[in-house]
C-alpha positions in Angstrom: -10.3 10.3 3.2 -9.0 13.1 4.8 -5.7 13.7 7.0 -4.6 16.0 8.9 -1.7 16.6 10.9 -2.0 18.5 14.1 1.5 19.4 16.1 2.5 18.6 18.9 5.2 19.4 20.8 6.8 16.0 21.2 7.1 15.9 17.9 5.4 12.5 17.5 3.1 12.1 14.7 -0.9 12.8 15.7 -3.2 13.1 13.1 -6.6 13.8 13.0 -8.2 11.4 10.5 -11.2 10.5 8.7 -9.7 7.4 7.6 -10.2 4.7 10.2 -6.7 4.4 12.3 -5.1 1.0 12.4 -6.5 0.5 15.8 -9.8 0.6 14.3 -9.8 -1.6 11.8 -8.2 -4.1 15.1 -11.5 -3.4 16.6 -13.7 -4.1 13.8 -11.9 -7.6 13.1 -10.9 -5.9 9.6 -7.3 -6.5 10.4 -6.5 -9.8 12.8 -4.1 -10.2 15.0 -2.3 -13.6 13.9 1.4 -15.3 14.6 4.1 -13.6 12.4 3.6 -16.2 9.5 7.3 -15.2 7.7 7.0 -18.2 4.9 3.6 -16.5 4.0 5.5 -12.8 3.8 8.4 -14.4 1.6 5.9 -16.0 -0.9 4.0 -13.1 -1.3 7.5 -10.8 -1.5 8.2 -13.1 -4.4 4.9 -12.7 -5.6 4.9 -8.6 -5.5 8.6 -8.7 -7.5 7.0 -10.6 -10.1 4.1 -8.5 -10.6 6.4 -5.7 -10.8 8.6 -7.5 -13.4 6.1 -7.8 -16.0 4.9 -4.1 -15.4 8.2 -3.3 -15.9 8.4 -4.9 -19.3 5.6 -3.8 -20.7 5.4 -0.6 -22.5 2.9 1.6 -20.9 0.0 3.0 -23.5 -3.5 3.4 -23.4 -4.6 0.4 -24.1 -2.6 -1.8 -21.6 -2.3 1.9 -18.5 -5.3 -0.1 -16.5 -3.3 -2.9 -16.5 -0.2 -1.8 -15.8 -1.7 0.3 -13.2 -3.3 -2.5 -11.6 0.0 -4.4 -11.5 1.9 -1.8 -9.5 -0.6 -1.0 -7.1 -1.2 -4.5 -6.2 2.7 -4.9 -5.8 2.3 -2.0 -3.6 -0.6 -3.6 -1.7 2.0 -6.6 -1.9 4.7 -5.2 -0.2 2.6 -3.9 2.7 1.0 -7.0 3.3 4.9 -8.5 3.8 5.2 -6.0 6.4 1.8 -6.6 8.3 2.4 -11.2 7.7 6.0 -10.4 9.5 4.6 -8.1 12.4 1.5 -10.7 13.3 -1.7 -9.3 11.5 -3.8 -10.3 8.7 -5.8 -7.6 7.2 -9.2 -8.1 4.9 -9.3 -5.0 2.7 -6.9 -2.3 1.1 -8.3 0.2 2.7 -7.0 -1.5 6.4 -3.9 -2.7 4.6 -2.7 1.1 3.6 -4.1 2.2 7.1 -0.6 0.2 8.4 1.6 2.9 6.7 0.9 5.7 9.7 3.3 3.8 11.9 6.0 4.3 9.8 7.3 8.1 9.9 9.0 7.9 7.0 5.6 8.1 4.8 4.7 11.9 4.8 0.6 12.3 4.6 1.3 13.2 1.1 2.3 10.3 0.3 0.0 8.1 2.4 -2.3 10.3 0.9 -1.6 9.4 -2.6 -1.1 5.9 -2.0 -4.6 5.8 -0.9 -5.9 7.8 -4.2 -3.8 5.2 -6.3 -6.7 2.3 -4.1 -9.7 3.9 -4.5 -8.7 4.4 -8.5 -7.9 0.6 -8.2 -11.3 0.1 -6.7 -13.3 2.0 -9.3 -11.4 0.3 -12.0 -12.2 -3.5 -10.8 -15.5 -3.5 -9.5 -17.0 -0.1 -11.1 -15.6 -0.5 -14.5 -14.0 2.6 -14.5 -10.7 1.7 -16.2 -7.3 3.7 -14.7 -6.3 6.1 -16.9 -3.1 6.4 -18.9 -2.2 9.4 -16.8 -3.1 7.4 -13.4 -0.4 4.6 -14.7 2.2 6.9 -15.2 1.8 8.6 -12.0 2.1 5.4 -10.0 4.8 4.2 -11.9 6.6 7.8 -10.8 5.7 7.3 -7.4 6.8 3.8 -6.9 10.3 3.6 -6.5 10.2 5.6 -3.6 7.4 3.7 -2.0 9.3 0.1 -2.8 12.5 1.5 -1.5 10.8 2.4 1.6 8.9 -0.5 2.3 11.6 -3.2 1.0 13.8 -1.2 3.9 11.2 -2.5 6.1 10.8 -6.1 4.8 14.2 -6.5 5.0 14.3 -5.6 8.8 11.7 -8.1 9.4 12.6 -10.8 6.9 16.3 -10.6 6.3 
């Protein structure tokens, strides 16, 4: 996936994309359009802090950085799925999940960027049997606390 941001002299966000926009996956039937279901978001809130509990616990080596990894991105994965229960839609993959962040302007492309290295990592690890490396784990783990902050600001618009 590539992104690219092209100006504009509104100063809106436009991107040119080889990711599929948001709208896209709406089109495809990737992400559905469903009531705001806000018991659903709260479960899986408590779900993504406890995820990010026991990664937080556990002392990150080699042996235990694929699972660790694994933890944080899915509490990342987690988080934005909160967001999208809350606003009405149900998405079907990670890839249409992290495709949710453009609306928000305070993820830079960088960072949406990144976010979607961390799932394609995540991808090779589970179904390729490429295990996440030990550098991969600490990287997310450095990166987190910005995401969280950013998307709990969100949840607690919607949920609070």
């Amino acid at each position: 996936m590539a992104r690219y941001r092209k100006g504009d002299l509104s100063g809106k966000r436009s991107f040119h994309t080889i990711m599929k926009s948001f709208e896209a996956f709406l089109e495809t039937g990737e992400i559905k359009r469903i009531e705001p279901d806000i018991e659903l978001a709260k479960l899986m809130l408590f779900d993504a802090k406890a995820r990010l509990e026991i990664a937080a616990e556990l002392e990150l080596n080699e042996k235990n950085s694929r699972v660790i990894f694994e933890l944080v991105n899915d509490s990342i994965i987690k988080l934005l799925e909160v967001i999208l229960l809350a606003d009405g839609y149900k998405s079907s993959s990670y890839e249409s999940t992290l495709s949710y962040l453009n609306k928000f302007p305070e993820f830079s492309d960088v960072e949406i960027l990144e976010l979607e290295k961390f799932r394609r990592i995540s991808h090779q690890s589970r179904y390729h049997g490429k295990p996440a490396a030990l550098q991969d784990a600490l990287e997310i783990r450095r990166v987190f606390p910005k995401t969280k902050e950013k998307l709990i600001k969100q949840i607690k618009i919607r949920l609070l």
